[in-house]
C-alpha positions as CSV (number, residue, x, y, z in Angstrom):
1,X,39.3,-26.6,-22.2
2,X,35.6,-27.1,-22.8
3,X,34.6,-24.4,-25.3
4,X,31.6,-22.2,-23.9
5,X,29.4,-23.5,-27.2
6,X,29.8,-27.4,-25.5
7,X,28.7,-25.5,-21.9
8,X,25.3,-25.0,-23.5
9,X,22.3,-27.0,-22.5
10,X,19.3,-27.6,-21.4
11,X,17.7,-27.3,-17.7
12,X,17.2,-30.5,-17.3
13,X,21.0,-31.5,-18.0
14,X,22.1,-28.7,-15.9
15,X,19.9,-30.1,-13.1
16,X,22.2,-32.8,-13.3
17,X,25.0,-31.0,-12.3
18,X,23.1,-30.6,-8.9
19,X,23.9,-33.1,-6.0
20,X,21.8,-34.2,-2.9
21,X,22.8,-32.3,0.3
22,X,24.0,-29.1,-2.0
23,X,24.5,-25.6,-0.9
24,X,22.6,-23.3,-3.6
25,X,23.7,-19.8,-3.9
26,X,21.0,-18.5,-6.2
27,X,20.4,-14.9,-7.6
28,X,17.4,-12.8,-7.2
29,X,15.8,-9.9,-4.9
30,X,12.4,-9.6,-3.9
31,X,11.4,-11.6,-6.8
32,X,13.8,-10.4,-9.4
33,X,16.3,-11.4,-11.1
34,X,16.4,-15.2,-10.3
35,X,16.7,-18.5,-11.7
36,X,13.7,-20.0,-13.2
37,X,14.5,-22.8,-15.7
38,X,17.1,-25.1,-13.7
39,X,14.8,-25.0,-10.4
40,X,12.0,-27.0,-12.2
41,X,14.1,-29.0,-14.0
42,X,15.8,-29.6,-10.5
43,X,12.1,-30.1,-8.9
44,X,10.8,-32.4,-11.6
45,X,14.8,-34.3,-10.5
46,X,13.4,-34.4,-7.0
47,X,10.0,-36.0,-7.3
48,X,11.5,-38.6,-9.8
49,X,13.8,-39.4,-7.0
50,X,11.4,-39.1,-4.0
51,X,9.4,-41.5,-6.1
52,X,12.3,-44.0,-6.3
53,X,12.4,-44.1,-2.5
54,X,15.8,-42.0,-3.0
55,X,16.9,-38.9,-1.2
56,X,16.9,-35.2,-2.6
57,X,17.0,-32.4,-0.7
58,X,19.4,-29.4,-0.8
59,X,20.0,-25.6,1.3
60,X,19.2,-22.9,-1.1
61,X,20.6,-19.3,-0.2
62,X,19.4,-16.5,-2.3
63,X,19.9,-12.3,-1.8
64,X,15.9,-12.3,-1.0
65,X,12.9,-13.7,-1.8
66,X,12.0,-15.5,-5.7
67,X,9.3,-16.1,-7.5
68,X,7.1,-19.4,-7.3
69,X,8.9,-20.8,-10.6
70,X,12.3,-20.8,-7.8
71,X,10.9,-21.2,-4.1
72,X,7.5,-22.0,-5.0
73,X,8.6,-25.8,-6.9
74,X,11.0,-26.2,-5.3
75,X,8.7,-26.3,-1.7
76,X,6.5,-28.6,-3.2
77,X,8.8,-30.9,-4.4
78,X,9.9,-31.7,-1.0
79,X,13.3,-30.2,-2.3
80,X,14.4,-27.6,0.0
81,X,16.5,-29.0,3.3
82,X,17.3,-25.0,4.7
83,X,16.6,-21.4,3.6
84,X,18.3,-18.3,4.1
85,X,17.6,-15.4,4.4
86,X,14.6,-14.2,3.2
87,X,11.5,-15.4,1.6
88,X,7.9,-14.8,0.8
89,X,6.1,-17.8,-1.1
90,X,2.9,-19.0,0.3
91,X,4.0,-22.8,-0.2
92,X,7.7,-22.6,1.0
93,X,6.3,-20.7,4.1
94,X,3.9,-23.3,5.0
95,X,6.3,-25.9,4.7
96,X,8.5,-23.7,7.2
97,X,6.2,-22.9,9.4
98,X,4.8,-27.2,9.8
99,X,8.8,-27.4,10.2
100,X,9.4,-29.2,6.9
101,X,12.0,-26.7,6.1
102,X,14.7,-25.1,8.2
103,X,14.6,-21.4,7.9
104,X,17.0,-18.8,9.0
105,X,15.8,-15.5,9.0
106,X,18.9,-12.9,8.5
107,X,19.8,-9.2,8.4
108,X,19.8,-8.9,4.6
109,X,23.7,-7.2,5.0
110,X,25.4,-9.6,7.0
111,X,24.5,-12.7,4.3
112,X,27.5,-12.6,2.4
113,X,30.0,-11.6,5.0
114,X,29.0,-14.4,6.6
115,X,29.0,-17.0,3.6
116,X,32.9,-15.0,2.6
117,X,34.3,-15.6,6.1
118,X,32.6,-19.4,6.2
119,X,30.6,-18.8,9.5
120,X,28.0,-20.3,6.9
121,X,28.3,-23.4,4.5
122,X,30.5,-22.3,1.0
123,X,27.8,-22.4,-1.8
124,X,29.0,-25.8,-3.8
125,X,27.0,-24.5,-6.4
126,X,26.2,-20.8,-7.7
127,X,23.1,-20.7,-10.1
128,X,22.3,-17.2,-11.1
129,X,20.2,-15.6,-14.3
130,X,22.1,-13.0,-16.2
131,X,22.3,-11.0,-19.4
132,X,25.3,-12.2,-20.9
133,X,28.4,-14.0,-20.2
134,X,31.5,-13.6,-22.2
135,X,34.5,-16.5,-22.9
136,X,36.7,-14.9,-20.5
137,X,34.3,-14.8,-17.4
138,X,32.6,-11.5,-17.3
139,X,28.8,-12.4,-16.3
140,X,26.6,-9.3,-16.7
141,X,24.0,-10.0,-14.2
142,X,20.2,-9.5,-15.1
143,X,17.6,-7.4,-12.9
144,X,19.0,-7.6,-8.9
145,X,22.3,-7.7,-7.4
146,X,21.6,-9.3,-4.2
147,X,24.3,-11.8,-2.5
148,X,25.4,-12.7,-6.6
149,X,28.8,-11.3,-6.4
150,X,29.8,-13.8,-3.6
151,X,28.0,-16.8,-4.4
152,X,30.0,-16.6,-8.0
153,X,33.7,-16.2,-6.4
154,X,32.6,-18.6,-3.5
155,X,31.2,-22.0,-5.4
156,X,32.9,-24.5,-6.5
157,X,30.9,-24.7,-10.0
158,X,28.5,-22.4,-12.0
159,X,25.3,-22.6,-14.1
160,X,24.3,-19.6,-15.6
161,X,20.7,-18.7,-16.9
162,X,20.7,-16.6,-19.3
163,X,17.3,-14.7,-20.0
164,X,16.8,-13.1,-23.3
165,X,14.0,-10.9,-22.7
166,X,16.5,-8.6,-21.8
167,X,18.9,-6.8,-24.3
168,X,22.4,-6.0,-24.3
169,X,21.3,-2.0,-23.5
170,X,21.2,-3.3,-19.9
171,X,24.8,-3.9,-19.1
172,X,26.7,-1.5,-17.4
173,X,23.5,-0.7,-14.6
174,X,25.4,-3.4,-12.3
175,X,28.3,-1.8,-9.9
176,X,29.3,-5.0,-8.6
177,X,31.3,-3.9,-6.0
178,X,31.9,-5.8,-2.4
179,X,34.0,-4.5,0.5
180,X,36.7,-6.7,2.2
181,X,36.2,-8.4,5.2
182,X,38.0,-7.0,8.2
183,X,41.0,-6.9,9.2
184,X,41.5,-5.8,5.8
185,X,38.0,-3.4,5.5
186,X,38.1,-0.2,4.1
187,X,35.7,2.9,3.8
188,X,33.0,2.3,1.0
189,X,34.1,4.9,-1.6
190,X,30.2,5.8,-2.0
191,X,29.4,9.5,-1.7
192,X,26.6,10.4,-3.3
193,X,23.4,7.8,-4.4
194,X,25.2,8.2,-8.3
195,X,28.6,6.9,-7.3
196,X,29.7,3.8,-8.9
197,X,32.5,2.3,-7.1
198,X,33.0,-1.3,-8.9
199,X,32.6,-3.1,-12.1
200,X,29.4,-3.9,-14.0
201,X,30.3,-7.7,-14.4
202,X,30.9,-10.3,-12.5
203,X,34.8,-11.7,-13.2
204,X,34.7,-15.6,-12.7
205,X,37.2,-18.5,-13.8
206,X,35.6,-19.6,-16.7
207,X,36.7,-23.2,-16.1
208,X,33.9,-23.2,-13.3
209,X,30.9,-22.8,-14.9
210,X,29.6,-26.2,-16.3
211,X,26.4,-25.3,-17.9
212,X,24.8,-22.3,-19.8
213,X,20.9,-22.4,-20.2
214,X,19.4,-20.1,-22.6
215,X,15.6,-18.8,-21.2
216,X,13.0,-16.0,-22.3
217,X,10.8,-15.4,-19.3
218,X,9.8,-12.3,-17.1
219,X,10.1,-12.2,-13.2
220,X,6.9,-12.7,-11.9
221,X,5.5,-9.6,-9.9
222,X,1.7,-9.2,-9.7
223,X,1.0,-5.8,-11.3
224,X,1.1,-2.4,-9.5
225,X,-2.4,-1.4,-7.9
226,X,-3.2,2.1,-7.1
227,X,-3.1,3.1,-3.8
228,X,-6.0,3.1,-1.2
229,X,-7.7,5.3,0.9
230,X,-5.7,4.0,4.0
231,X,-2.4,3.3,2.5
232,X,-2.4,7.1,1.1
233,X,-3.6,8.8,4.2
234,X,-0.5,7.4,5.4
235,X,1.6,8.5,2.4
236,X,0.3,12.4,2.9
237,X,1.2,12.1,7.4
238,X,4.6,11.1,5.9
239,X,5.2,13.7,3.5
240,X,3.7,16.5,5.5
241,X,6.0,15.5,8.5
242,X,8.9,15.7,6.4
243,X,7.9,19.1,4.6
244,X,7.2,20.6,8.5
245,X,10.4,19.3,9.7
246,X,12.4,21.0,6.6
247,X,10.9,24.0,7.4
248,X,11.9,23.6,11.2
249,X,15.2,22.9,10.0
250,X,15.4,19.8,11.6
251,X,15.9,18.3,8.6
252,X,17.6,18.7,5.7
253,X,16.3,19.3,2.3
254,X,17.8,16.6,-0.4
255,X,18.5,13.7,1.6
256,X,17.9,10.2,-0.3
257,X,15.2,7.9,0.5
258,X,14.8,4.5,1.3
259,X,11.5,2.6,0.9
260,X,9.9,-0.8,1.8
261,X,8.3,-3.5,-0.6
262,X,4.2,-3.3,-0.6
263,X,1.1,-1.1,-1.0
264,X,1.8,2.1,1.5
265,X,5.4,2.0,0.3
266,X,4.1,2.5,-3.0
267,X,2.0,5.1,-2.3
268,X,4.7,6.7,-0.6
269,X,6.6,7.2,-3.6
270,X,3.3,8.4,-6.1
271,X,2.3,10.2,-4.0
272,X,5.9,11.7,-3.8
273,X,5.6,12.1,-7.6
274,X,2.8,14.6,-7.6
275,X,3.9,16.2,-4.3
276,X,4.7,19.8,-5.5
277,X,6.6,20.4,-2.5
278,X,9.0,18.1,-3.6
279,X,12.0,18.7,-6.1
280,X,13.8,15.6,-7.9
281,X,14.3,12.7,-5.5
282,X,16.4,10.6,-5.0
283,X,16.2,6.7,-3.8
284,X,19.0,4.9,-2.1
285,X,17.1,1.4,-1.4
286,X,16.7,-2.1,-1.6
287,X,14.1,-2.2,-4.1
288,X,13.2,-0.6,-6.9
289,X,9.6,-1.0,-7.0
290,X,6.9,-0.1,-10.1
291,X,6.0,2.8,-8.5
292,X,9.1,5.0,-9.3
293,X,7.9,4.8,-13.0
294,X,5.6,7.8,-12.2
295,X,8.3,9.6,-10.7
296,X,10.4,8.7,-14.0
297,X,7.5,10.0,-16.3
298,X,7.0,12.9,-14.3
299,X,10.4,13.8,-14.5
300,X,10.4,13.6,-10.4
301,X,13.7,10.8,-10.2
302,X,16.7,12.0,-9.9
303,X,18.8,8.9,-9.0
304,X,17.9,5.3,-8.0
305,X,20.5,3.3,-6.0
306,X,19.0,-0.4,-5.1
307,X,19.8,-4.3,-5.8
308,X,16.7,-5.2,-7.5
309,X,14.1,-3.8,-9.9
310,X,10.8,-5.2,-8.9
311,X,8.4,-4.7,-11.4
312,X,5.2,-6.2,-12.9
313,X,5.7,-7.8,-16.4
314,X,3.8,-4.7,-18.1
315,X,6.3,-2.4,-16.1
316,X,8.9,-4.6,-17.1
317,X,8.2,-4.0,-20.9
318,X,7.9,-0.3,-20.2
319,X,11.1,-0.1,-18.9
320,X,12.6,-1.9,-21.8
321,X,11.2,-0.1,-24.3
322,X,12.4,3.3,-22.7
323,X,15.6,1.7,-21.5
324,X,18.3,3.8,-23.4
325,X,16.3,7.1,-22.3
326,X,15.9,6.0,-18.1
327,X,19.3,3.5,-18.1
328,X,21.1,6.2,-16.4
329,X,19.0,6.9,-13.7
330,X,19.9,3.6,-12.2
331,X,22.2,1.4,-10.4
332,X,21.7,-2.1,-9.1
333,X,24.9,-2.7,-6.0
334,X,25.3,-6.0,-4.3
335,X,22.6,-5.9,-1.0
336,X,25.8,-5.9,1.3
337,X,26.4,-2.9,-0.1
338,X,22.8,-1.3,-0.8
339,X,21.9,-2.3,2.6
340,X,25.3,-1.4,4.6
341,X,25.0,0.9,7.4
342,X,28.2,2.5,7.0
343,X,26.8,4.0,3.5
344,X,23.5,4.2,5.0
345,X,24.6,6.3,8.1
346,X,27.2,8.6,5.8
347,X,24.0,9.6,3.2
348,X,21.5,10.2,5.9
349,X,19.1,8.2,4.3
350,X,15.4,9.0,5.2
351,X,13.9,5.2,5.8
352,X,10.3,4.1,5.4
353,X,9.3,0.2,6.4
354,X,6.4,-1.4,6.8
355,X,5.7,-3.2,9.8
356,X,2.9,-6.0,10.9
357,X,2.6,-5.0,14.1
358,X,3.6,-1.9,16.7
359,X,3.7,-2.1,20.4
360,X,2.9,1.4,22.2
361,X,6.7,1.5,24.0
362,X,8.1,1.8,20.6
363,X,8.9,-1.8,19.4
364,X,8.0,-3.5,16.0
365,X,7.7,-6.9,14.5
366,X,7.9,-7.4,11.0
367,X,8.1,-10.9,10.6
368,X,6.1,-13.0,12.8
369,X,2.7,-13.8,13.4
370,X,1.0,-14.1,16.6
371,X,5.1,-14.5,17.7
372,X,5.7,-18.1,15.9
373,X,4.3,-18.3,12.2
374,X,6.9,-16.6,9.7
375,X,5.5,-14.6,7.6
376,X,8.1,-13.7,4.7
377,X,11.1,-12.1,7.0
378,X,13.1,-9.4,8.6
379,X,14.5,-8.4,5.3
380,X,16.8,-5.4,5.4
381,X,14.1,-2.9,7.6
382,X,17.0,-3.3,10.6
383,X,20.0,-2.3,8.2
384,X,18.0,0.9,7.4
385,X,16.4,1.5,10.8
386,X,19.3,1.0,12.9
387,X,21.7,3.7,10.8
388,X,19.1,6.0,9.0
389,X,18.9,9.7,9.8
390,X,15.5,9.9,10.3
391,X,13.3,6.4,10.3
392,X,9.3,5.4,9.9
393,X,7.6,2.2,10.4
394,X,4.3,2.5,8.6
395,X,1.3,0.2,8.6
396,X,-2.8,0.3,8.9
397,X,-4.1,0.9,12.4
398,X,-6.3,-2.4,11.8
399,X,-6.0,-5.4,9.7
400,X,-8.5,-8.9,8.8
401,X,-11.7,-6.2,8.1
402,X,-10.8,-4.0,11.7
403,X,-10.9,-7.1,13.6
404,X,-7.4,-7.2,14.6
405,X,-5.3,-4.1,16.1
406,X,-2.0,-3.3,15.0
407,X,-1.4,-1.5,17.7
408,X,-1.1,-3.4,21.0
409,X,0.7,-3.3,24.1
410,X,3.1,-5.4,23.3
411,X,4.6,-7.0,19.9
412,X,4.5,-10.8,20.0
413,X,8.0,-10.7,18.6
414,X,10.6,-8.0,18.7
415,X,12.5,-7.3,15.2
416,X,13.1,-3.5,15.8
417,X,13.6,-2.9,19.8
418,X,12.4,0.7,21.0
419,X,16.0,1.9,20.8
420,X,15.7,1.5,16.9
421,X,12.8,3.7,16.2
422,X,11.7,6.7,15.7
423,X,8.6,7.1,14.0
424,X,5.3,5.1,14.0
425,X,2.9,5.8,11.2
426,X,-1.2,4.4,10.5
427,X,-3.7,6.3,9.1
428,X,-5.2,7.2,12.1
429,X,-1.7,9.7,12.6
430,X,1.6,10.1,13.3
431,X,3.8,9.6,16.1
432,X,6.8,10.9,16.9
433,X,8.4,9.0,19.6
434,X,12.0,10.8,19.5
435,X,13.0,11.9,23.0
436,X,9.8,10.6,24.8
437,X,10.4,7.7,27.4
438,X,8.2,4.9,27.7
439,X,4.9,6.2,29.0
440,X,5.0,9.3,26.9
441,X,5.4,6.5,23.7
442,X,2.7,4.8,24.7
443,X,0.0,7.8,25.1
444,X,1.4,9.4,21.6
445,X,0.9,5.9,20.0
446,X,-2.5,5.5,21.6
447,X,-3.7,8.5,20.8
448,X,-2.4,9.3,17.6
449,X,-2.0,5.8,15.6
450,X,-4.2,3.1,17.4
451,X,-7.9,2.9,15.7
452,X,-10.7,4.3,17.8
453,X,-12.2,0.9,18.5
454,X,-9.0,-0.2,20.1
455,X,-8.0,3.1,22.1
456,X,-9.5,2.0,25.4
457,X,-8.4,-1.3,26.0
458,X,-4.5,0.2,25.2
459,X,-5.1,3.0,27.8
460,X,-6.7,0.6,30.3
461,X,-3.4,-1.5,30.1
462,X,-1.6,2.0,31.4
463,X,-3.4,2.0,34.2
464,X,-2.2,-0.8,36.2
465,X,0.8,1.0,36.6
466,X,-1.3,3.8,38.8
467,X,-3.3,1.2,40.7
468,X,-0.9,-1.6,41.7
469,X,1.2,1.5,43.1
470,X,4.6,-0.4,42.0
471,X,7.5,1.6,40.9
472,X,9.2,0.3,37.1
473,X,10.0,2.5,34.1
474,X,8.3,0.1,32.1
475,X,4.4,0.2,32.8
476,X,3.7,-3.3,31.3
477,X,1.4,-5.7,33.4
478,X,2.5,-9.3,32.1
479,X,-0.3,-10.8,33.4
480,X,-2.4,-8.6,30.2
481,X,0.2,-8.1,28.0
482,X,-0.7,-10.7,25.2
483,X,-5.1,-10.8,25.6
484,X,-5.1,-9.4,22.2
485,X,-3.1,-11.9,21.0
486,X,-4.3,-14.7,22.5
487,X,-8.5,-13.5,21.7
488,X,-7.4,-13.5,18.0
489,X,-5.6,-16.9,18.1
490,X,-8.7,-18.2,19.8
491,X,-11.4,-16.4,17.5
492,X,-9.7,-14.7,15.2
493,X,-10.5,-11.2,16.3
494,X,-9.0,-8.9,18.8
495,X,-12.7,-7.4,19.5
């Protein structure tokens, strides 16, 4: 058997292990934790063939979106046939979205069911950044989880990245456990946000992985911002509503929370960290972003459950250098598990997401604009949404400089139906659409989220109900429903 020193190489030579017409199964989450030396070396392979007149081309599955060293050369190398199911680089969406690229956009908890029961195509090859890997086939994965678990035991061969800039106190955050597939499922064992149910490695045959390739480079993730105005005036509506429902007893104190990727999520959780209200929280998420290290330092974080630490390269070095003292406030699962709504339901996970549009009967799209262009994804908002105890959808009232509403009679494509929601969120207020049909939705949204300057045109759509005298639950006159959309495709404004 090939001893592990002979499986050391170089990108480029593991590149070569890589066929045209290849299913990838990479790691990484939300631009964490992935591959970054073997995809340029395997888009430098593709242009050198491309330039031959030769063909190159293969499917690349991931846990979520990578970084621009992954998915970013890979797009412009003309390298990617299919991707699945999540992404968010500005080249690999353009290519998707001029139809260069076949793009399946998938609830982030049914990926790897569906690659282990083969409704989709086995990985032939895993390729997946870790800490360490050991001669009998333990691979300590590096900062996500994601779909990495699967994509090892499914391929047919392995290369392994292994980054140095992290150090050996990081093994053990992993619990890489996965639940069977029916008809042999059984209950998650997870109780509480702390429980670790499964190993901290990976166990692979060791006769499948062909090439190691030593790298030293941090996950790209711009730097944290501080929040502004508008994403924290959203952050305090958030907070209060929770305190005033606790002290309704609607809601009970303690419960874990789960929290989107961008600004107002952020803000969210700072704000959380000087909230005095608030004892020690505690996260059962996707991702950990760079704003729990102010709930860290303010001794606000409890417990962390996730499958990715997101952070900027400067929070990256901050957690390394205070690894041995935060280690144990963390635990990266595999997404199937971090996003399952079984666990989800049984914690009573408060959720928070951020949406790019709202309609005023409740429904939310996340992933499309103007209803065709992709924008990263649906992500894992509907595994949280759907099986959350109590759920927000958070966004500014207005976007492009207040020249588009994000309110508007009707979402130009449904992620989250009406029967998924519960909250909507802006600046402008808060909205609490449980137990309301569809016309009292639509005058709370109006009136409590949608910005001034768009308020009249959404209550002017209501009225056609009263003056064309026609029965319907639904008030929605299709002749209107979409001049917003279509004023802002033709001049970019909504005014």
């Amino acid at each position: 058997m090939q001893s592990f020193s002979q499986k050391i190489m170089s990108a480029e030579e593991a590149a070569e292990w890589i066929q045209h017409g290849e299913v990838l199964g990479i790691s990484g989450f939300t631009l964490s934790g992935y591959p970054k030396a073997v995809p340029e070396a395997l888009a430098k392979k593709a242009m050198n063939m491309h330039a031959k007149g030769e063909e190159f081309k293969v499917s690349v599955f991931s846990g979520a979106s990578t970084g621009d060293d992954c998915d970013g050369v890979l797009a412009r190398a003309g390298a990617i046939q299919m991707r699945m199911p999540y992404q968010s680089n500005p080249f690999l969406r353009k290519a998707i979205n001029e139809g260069h690229v076949q793009y399946i956009d998938a609830h982030l908890s049914v990926m790897a069911p569906m690659v282990r029961s083969r409704a989709l195509p086995k990985p032939s090859t895993a390729l997946i950044e870790c800490i360490a890997v050991t001669p009998e086939g333990r691979v300590y994965l590096s900062a996500s989880g994601g779909n990495s678990t699967t994509y090892l035991e499914c391929a047919d061969q392995i290369i392994l990245e292994i980054n140095t800039i992290y150090n050996e106190e990081y093994i053990g955050i992993h619990d890489t456990f996965i639940a069977a597939l029916p008809p042999f499922a059984r209950a998650i064992p997870i109780q509480k946000v702390c429980d670790r149910v499964g190993k901290p490695y990976v166990q692979v045959d060791p006769k499948k992985i062909k090439a190691i390739v030593y790298t030293e480079s941090h996950d790209r993730v711009q730097s944290f911002e501080e929040p502004d105005a508008t994403s924290k005036h959203i952050a305090f509506r958030i907070l209060d509503f929770i305190n005033h429902e606790q002290k309704k007893g609607r809601l009970p104190a303690g419960l874990a929370y789960q929290s989107g990727v961008g600004n107002v999520a952020n803000a969210v959780l700072c704000e959380m960290a000087s909230d005095p209200r608030l004892n020690k929280i505690n996260l059962y998420t996707e991702v950990i972003q760079e704003a729990v290290i102010p709930l860290l330092e303010a001794n606000k974080l409890g417990f962390a459950s996730g499958t990715a630490l997101t952070l900027s390269v400067e929070a990256q070095k901050h957690l390394k250098s205070n690894i041995s003292q935060w280690k144990n406030h963390f635990i990266l699962r595999q997404q199937e598990i971090s996003n399952h709504p079984e666990v989800i339901r049984r914690l009573g996970i408060i959720s928070m997401n951020t949406a790019l549009e709202m309609d005023i009967f409740g429904n939310v799209n996340s992933s499309h604009v103007n209803g065709s262009s992709i924008m990263n994804g649906i992500g894992g908002s509907a595994d949280y949404a759907r099986s959350c105890y109590l759920g927000f959808f958070m966004t500014p009232s207005v976007a492009k400089g207040g020249t588009l509403s994000t309110i508007v009679p009707m979402v130009s494509h449904v992620d989250h139906t009406d029967h998924d929601t519960m909250i909507f969120v802006t600046e402008q207020g808060l909205a609490d659409l449980r137990a309301l049909d569809p016309m009292g939705k639509a005058k709370r949204v109006i009136e409590n989220c949608a910005h001034p300057d768009f308020r009249p045109e959404l209550l002017s759509f209501l009225k056609f109900h009263e003056k064309q005298q026609k029965k319907g639950r639904l008030p929605i006159d299709l002749q209107h429903a979409f001049d917003m959309h279509i004023r802002a495709i033709d001049s970019n404004s909504m005014i």
